[in-house]
N, C-alpha and C positions, 0 to 999 in steps of 0.2 A: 637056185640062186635067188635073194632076193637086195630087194636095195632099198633104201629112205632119204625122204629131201629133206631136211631143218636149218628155217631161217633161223641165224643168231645173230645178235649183236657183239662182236668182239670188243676184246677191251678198252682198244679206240679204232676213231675213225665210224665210218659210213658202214649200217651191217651186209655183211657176208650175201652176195647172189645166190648163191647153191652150195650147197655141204650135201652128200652124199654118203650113207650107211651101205658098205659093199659086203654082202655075207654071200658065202658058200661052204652049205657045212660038210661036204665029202674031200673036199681039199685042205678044211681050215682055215679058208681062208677069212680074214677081221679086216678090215680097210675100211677108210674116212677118205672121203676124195672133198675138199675146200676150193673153191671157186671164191676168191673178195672180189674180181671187178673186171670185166673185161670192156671195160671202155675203151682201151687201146687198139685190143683188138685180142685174141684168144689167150686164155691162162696158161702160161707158162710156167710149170716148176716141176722139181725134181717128185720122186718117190721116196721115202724114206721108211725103210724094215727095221723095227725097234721092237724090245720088249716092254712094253710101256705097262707099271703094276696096275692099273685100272683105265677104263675104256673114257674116263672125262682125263684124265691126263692127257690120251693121244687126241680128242676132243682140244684142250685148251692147247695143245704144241700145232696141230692142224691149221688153228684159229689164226696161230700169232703168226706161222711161218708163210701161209697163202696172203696174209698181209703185207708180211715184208717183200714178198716176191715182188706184190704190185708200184712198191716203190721201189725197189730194187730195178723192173724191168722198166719201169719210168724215169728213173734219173738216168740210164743206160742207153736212154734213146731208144729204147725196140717200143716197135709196133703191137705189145702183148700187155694183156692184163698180168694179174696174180692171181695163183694158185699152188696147189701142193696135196700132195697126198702122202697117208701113213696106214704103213702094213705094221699091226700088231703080232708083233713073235718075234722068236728070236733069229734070225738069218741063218745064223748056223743049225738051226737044230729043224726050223720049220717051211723052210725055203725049197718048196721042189718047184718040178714043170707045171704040175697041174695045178697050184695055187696061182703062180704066174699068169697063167695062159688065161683064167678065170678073170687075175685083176684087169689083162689086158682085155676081156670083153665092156667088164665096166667101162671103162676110159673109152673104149670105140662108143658102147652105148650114149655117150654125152656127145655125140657129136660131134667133135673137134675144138667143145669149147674149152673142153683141158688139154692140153699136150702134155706129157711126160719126160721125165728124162731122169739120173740116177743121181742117187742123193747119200746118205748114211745109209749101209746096210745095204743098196743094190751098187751096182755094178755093169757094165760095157752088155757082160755076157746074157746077164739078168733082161738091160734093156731090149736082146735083142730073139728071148724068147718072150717077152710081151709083146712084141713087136707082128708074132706071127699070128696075134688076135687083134691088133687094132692098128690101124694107120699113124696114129697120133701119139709117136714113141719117137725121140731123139734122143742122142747119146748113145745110138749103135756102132758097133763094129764095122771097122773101114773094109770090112769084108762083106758086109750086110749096106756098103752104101753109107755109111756113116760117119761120125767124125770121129769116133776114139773116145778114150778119157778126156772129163772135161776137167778134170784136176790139172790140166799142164796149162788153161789159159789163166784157171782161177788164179795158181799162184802165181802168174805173172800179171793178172791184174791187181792181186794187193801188194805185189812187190813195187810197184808201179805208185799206187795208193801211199803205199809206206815214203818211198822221194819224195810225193807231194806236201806230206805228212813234215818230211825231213824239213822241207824247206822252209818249209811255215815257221818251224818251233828252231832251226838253226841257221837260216838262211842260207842253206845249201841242200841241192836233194841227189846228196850222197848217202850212202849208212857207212860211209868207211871211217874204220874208226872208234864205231860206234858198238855196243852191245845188244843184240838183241834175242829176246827170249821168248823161245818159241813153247806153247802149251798143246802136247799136240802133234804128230809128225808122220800123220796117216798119208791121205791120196793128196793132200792140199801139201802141207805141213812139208815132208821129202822134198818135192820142188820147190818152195821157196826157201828151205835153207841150200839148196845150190846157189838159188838168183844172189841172197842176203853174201854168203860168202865170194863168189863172183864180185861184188862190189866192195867186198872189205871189210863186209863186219865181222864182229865174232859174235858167235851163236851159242848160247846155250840152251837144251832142249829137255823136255821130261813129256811122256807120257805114260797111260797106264797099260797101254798094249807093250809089255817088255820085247816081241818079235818087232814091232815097229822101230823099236828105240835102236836094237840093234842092225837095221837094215840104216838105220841112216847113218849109225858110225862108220857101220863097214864101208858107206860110200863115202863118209866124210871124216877122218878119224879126227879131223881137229876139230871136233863139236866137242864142247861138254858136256854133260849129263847133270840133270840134279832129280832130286830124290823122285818130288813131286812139284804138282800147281803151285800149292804155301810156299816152298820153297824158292822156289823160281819167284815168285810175284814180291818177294821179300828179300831177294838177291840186288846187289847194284847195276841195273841193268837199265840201257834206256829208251828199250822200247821193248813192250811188252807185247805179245801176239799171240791172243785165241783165237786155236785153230783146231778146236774139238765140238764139243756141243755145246751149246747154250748156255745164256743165264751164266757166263761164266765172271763178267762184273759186277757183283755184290758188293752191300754194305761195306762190307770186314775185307774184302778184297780189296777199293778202293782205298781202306782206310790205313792199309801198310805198303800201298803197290809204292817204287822207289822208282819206277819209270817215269819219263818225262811227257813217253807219244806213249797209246794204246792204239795199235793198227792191224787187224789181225783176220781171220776168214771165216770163223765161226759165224755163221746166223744167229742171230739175236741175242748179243751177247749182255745188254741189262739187262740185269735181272727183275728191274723194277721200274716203273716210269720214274724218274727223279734221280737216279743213277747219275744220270748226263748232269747232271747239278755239281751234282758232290764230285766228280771228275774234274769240273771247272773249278771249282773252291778250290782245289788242291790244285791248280794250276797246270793241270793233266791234260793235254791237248787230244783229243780222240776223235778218228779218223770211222765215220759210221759205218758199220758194217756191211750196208747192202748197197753202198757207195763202193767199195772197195773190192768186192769180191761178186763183181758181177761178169766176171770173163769166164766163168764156166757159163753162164746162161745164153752170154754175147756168141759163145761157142756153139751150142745147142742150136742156138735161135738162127743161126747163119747155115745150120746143115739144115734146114727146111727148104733154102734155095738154092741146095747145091755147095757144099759146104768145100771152103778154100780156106786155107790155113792163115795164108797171109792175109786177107780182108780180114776174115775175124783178128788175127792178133792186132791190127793197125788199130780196129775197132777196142781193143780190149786196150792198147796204151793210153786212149782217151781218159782213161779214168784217173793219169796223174791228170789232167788239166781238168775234168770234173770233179777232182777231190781240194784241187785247190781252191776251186772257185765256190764248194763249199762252206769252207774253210774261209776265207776271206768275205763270204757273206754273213757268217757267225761271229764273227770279229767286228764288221759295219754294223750290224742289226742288236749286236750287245745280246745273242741268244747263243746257249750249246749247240754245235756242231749238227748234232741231232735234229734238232730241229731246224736248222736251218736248210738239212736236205730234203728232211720231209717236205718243208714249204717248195722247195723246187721241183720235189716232184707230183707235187700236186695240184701245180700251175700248170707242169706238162699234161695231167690227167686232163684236167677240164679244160685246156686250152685246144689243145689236140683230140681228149676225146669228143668236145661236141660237133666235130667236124660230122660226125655219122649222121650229124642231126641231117646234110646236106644229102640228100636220096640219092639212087644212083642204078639208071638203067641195070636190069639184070640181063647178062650172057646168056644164050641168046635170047632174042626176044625184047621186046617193049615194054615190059613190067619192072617197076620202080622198088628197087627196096632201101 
């Protein structure tokens, strides 16, 4: 096995503490482990098993996605920095125990300053064969002591995000009534078109996994279906929801989307800084993604203390009242949405993290750290 540490500057903000090069070439294994800031207190973020065509691609997704975690895990209230890690291959084809068990030594080797948990491509089961290499693994098996899939709090906290969202843009934070369209309809995607229809909306959905599309007819047969993304983003629809990978609001995307809210669970969904402009021009309310879809984390982050279903969920409904409030900040301050969370939660970073500055007797013993 061997590993490498490279400072970078990401594209914005403050640069990266630690990025970490994880090889082992009898397993296969290719991994980037991204540490942006543990001023909070330890990196929290999932793993994510992708086939990414070149090693600066999983590089520049590493980059953006340990970013967003830390403001993700900041405007969420946890006590965690950001971070994130990415296995190069393809899950299906490249994914045994002994790559696993290898990544999970990496992640112990850092000490506890990354924790883990499942992201695209891993999974409950995945987390809970890393788990038998490092301490610093959540998202296991409530048979391993864990909390389960973190996909059932996610989609209840951008269902949650979407009411706040409602309210803003129609003065009610209902979706009944309402259209909405889902991009998308994996481990996130599935549970929130139950919560969406539960409340009354009608849903229409497309993804490119055709086994997904049909697991959520058969549980839901009054969904629609359309072709694709184009289609759905150019449908009358009025709220729009990515809830696949990335980069999923582009130029040409905002420039026909018919929606009135964008609220959806996808990590990092501009594709470009200035997106949040052109959303605003068109008078596109958009609810930011790492505001929104932070109850898989709030999930994770709560089985570190003994993981209770109801505390985290009470914790994960918060985020309709911190979607609103950033939301009504971006409205007073005359800025996108975007920006307006970032600044909150980068008031939380430095507000709260330079409490570390205040030392603190170490257990046991007289020494100060």
């Amino acid at each position: 096995m061997t590993s490498g540490v490279l400072s970078r500057q990401p594209g914005a903000g403050q640069p990266h503490e630690q990025v970490v090069f994880c090889t082992d070439e009898p397993s296969g294994l290719r991994a980037i482990i991204a540490i942006y800031t543990t001023s909070l207190g330890p990196a929290l973020g999932g793993t994510r098993f992708y086939p990414y065509e070149t090693e600066q691609d999983a590089v520049e997704d590493v980059l953006a996605l340990s970013r967003a975690m830390a403001y993700k895990n900041a405007l969420a209230g946890l006590d965690h920095g950001g971070g994130k890690a990415v296995i190069i291959g393809d899950p299906a084809v490249d994914k045994t125990e002994p790559l696993l068990r290898a990544y999970g030594r990496f992640v112990e080797s850092l000490g506890g300053r990354y924790v883990t948990a499942a992201d695209v491509g891993t999974y409950v089961a995945d987390m809970d064969v890393i788990a038998r290499e490092s301490r610093w693994v959540t998202g296991r098996s409530e048979a391993e002591g864990g909390a389960g899939d973190s996909s059932v709090l996610t989609a209840y906290g951008v269902f949650e995000g979407m009411r706040a969202a409602a309210e803003h843009a129609w003065g009610t934070p209902s979706l009944a009534g309402r259209t909405v369209g889902i991009a998308g309809v994996g481990k996130v995607g599935k549970h929130l078109t139950g919560h969406l229809l539960s409340d009354g909306a009608q849903v229409v959905v497309t993804d490119v996994d055709a086994e997904a599309l049909e697991r959520v007819v058969a549980a839901h047969p009054e969904v629609d279906v359309v072709e694709d993304t184009d289609a759905l983003v150019r449908a009358d629809i009025d709220l729009y929801s990515p809830c696949a990978l990335g980069g999923a609001l582009t130029d040409e995307v905002v420039a026909v989307l018919r929606a009135t809210v964008v609220c959806g669970a996808a990590n990092n969904q501009l594709a470009h800084p200035g997106v949040e402009k052109l959303l605003a021009d068109r008078g596109i309310l958009y609810a930011p993604d790492f505001c929104v879809n932070s109850g898989g984390v709030i999930q994770v982050a709560d089985e570190l203390v003994g993981f209770n279903f109801a505390r985290a969920q009470v914790k994960t409904r918060k985020i309709f009242e911190t979607t609103k409030a950033v939301l009504a900040a971006a409205e007073a301050e005359g800025v996108p949405p975007e920006l307006a969370a970032e600044r909150m939660a980068e008031r939380r970073m430095s507000q709260v993290g330079r409490l570390r500055g205040i030392r603190l007797p170490e257990q046991p013993g007289g020494m100060y750290r």
